[in-house]
C-alpha positions in Angstrom: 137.6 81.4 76.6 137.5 84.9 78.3 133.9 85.3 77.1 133.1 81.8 78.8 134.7 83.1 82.0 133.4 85.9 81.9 129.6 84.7 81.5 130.5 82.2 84.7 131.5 85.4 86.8 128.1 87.3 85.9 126.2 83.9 87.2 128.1 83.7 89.7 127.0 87.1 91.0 123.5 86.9 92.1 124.5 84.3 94.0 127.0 86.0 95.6 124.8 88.8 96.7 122.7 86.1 98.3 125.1 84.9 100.5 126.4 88.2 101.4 122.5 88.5 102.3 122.4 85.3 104.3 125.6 87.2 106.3 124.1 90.0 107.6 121.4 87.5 108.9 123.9 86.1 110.6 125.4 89.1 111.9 121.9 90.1 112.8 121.6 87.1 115.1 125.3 88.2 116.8 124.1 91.2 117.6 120.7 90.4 119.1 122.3 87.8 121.4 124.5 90.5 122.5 121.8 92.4 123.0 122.9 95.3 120.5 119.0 95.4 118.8 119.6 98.5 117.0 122.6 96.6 115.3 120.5 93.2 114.7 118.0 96.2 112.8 120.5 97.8 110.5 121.7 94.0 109.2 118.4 93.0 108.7 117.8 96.1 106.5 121.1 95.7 104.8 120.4 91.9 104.1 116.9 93.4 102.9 119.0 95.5 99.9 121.0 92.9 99.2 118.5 91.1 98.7 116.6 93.3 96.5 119.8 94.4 94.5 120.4 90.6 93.9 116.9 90.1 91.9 117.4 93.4 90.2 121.2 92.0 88.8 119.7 89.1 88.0 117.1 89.6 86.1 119.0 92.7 84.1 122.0 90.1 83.5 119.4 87.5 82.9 121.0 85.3 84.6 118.0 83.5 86.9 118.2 79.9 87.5 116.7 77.4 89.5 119.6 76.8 92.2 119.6 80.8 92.1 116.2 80.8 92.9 116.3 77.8 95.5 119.1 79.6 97.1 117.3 83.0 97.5 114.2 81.3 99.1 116.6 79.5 101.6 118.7 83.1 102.5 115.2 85.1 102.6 114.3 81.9 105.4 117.1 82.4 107.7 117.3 86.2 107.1 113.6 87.5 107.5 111.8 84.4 108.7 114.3 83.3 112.0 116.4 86.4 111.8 113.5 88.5 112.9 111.7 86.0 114.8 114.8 85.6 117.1 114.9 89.7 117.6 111.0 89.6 118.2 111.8 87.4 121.3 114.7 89.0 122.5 113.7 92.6 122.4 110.0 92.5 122.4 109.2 89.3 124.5 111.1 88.0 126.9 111.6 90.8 129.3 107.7 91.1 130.1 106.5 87.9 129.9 107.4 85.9 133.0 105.3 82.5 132.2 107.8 82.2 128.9 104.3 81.4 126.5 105.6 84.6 124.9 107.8 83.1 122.3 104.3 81.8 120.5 103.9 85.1 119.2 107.5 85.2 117.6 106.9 81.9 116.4 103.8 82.7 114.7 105.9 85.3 112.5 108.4 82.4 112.0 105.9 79.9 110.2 104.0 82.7 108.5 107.0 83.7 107.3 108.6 79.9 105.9 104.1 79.5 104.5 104.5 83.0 102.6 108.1 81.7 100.7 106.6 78.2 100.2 103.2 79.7 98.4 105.8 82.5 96.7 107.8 79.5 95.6 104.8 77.6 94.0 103.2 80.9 92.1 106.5 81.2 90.4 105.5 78.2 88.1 102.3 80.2 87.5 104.4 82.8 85.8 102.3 85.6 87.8 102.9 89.4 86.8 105.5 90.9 88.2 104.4 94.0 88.9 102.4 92.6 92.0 103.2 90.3 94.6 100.5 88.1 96.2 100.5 88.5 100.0 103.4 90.7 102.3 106.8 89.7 101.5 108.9 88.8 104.2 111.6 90.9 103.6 108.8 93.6 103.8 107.5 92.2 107.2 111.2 92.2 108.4 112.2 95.8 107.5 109.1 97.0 109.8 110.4 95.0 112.6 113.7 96.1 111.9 112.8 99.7 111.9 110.3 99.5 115.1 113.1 98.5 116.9 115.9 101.0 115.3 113.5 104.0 116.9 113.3 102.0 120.2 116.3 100.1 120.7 116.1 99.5 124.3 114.2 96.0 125.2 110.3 96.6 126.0 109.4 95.9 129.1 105.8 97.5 129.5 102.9 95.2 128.7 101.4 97.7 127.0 104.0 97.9 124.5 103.9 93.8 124.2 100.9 94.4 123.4 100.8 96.6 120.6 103.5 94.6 119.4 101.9 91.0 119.1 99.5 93.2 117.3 102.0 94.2 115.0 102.7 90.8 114.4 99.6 89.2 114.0 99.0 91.7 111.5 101.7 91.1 109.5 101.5 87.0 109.3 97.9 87.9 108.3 99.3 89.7 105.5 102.1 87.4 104.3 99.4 84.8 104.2 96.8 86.6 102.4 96.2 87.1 99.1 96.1 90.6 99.4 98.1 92.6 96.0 101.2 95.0 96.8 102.9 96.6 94.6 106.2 95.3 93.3 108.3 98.6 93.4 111.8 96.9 92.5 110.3 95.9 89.2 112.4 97.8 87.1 115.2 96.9 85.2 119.3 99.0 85.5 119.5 98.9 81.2 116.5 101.3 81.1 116.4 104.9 81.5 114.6 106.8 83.9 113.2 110.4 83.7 114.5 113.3 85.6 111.8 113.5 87.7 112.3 109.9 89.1 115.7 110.6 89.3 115.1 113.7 91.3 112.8 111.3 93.6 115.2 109.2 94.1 118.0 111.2 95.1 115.9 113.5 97.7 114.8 110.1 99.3 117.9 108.6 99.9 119.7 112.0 101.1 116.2 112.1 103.4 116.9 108.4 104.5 120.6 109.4 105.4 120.0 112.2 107.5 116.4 111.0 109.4 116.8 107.5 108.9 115.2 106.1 111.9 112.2 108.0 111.7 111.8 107.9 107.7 112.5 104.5 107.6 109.5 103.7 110.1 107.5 106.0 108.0 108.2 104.2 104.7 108.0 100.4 105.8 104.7 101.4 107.7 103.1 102.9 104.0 104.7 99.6 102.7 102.7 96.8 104.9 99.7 99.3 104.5 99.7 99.7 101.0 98.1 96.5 99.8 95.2 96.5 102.4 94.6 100.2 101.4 94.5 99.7 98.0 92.3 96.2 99.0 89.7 98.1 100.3 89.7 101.1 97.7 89.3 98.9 95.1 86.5 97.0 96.6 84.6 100.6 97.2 84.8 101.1 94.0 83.3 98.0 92.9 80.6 98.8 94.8 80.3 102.1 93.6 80.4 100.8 89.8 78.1 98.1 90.8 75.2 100.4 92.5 75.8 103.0 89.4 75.0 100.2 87.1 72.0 98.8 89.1 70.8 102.5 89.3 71.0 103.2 85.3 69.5 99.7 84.4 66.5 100.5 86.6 65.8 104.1 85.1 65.8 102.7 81.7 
């Protein structure tokens, strides 16, 4: 009986994290009506590690399931689809824009966002590799919105900024919808070791996150979003490369 109980607590905590996730959205949401946008930021990012602590539990107390997974894709719809999208407007949009057509640009991120879980949802019957992840994840999407605004905080109100902002946000439903590979760097698992080294890593970025956390934050979700286009176009060089080196040897024999 204990070990029965015992077994229902361990499923029971995934989703438990998820919910705690689908909180800070909501808290998120408080704050941005309140117009505290450097709070609405931190929840976002907070509902961002629980979410990513909640896959990692999972999968090293195997304890997936399909209401689990159902569950995540609603939370990670609220928190980093119309979480975000309600910040974008308040802080980046509203104050500039005096026709009120500005809210298309927020909602663009929004149904990016809902198409990029929907096609996740689908490749998961595919039983893709986990070490990559097909497109931007939202949660990835949100944290860079969440960290633009932590190093600005105060509502935009030049159209210049607006600007460089629908940018932002163009780019990054382009992304979630692509089929562009990023690396999946919570693919690890708590019941293996790690070296040192990675320890060491670790350790220095998270001590580095506490002390410059705005700025190092900004830095590390930019090199996140950028990552898979980088990589993209690398890879495709190199193709080339291989490709012309190959043309090049078959014509000198």
């Amino acid at each position: 009986m204990k070990a029965n109980k015992k077994l229902g607590e361990i499923y029971l905590l995934p989703n438990i994290l998820t919910l705690i996730n689908v909180s800070f959205g909501f808290l998120s949401v408080l704050a941005a009506f309140d117009g505290n946008y450097s709070r609405a930021a931190f929840w976002i990012i907070m509902a961002a590690i629980i979410d990513g602590f909640d896959g990692i539990i999972a999968r090293a107390t195997r304890t997936q399931s399909d209401f689990g997974i159902y569950l995540d894709s609603l939370a990670d719809c609220f928190s980093f689809g119309a979480v975000p999208t309600i910040l974008l407007y308040l802080w980046g949009f509203r104050h500039v824009d005096s026709s009120g057509s500005s809210f298309l640009f927020s909602l663009i991120f929004f149904i990016a966002a809902i198409l990029r879980l929907a096609h996740y949802n689908t490749l998961q019957r595919q039983k893709p590799d986990r070490r990559f992840y097909k497109g931007l994840t939202t949660p990835s999407a949100s944290l860079l919105i969440a960290a633009i605004v932590l190093n600005h905080p105060e509502p935009l109100s030049a159209k210049l900024h607006t600007f460089v902002l629908t940018f932002i946000v163009i780019a990054l439903s382009f992304f979630m919808l692509s089929n562009i590979k990023y690396r999946n760097f919570l693919n690890f698992n708590f019941r293996y070791r790690i070296d040192i080294l990675t320890a060491f890593l670790l350790a220095f970025l998270l001590i580095s996150i506490v002390i410059y956390p705005d700025i190092l934050l900004l830095i590390y979700f930019s090199l996140n979003v950028l990552s898979g286009p980088s990589m993209h176009l690398y890879n495709r060089l190199m193709n080339r490369r291989q490709k012309a080196f190959s043309l090049k040897k078959e014509e000198s024999l």
